[in-house]
C-alpha positions in Angstrom: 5.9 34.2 -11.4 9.3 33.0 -11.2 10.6 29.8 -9.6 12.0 31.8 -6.4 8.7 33.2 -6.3 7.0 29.7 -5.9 7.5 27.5 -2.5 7.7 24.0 -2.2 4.1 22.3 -1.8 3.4 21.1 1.6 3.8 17.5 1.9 0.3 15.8 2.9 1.9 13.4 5.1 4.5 13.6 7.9 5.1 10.0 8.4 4.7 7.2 6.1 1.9 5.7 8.7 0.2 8.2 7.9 -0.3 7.6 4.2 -0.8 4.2 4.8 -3.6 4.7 7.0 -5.3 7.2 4.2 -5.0 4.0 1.5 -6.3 2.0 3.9 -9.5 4.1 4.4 -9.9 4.8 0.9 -9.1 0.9 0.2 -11.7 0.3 2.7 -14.4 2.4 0.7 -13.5 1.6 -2.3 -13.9 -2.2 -1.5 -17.4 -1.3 -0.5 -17.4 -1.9 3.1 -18.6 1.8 4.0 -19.4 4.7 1.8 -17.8 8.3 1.9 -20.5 9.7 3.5 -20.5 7.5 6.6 -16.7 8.4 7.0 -17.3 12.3 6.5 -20.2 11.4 9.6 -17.8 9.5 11.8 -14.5 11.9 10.9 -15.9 15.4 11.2 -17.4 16.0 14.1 -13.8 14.0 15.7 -11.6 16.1 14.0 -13.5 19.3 14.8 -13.4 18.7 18.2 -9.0 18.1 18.3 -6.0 20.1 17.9 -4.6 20.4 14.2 -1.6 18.3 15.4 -3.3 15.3 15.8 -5.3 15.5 12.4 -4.0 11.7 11.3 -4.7 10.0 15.0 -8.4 11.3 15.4 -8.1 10.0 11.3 -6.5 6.8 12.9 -9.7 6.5 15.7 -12.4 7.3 13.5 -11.3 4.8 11.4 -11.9 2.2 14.5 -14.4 4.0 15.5 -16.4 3.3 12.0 -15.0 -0.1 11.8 -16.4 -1.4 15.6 -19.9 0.7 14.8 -20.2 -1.3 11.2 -19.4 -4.8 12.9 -16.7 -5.1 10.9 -13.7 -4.9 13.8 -13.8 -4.5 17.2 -11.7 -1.7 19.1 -9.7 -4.3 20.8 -8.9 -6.5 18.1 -7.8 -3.5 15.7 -5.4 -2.7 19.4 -4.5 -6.4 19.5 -3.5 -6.8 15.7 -1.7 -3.1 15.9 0.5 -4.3 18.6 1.1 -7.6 17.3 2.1 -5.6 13.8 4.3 -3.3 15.6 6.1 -6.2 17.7 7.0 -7.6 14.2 8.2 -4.4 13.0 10.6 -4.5 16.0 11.8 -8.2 15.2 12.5 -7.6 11.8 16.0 -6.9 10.3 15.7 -3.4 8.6 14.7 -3.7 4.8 13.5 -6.9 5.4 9.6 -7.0 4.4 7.3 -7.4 7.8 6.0 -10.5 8.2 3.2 -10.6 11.5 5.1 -14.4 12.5 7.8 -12.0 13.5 5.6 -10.5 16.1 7.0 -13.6 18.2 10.6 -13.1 17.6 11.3 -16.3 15.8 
């Protein structure tokens, strides 16, 4: 095969939130607070259900979804924290690392 013969791999993730909520999950197994096979239980039947398109948000809700059914978060906190997180994002000076005080504009 030559190299005009190959194409580019498709990249795994369209947005960088999206690989950061993957390492999250796997961070989150890893770390011991749910196995694989509880995520596989709460993922697949979600994802099978949605549209291709929205593969990494029905990721993004199964991921609460797991997290409120172990006790570990609540749905509303996970919200709460998300918007606080996305507040500081909008307060803080591009390249600057995000801080969550920012969330208040100070």
């Amino acid at each position: 095969m030559t190299g005009s013969d190959q194409s580019a791999p498709e990249a795994p993730f369209d947005a960088p939130w999206q690989a950061q909520l993957f390492a999250l999950t796997v961070a989150l197994n890893e770390a011991g607070h749910f196995s694989w096979a509880d995520w596989a239980a709460t993922f697949g039947p979600m994802v099978q259900e949605q549209p291709a398109e929205t593969y990494w948000q029905v990721w993004s809700e199964a991921l609460v979804t797991l997290l409120s059914d172990l006790q570990i978060a609540e749905a509303a906190e996970v919200q709460r924290m998300a918007e606080l997180w996305q507040a500081a994002a909008r307060n803080t000076p591009h390249g600057t690392p995000i801080e969550l005080s920012a969330a208040s504009g100070s």
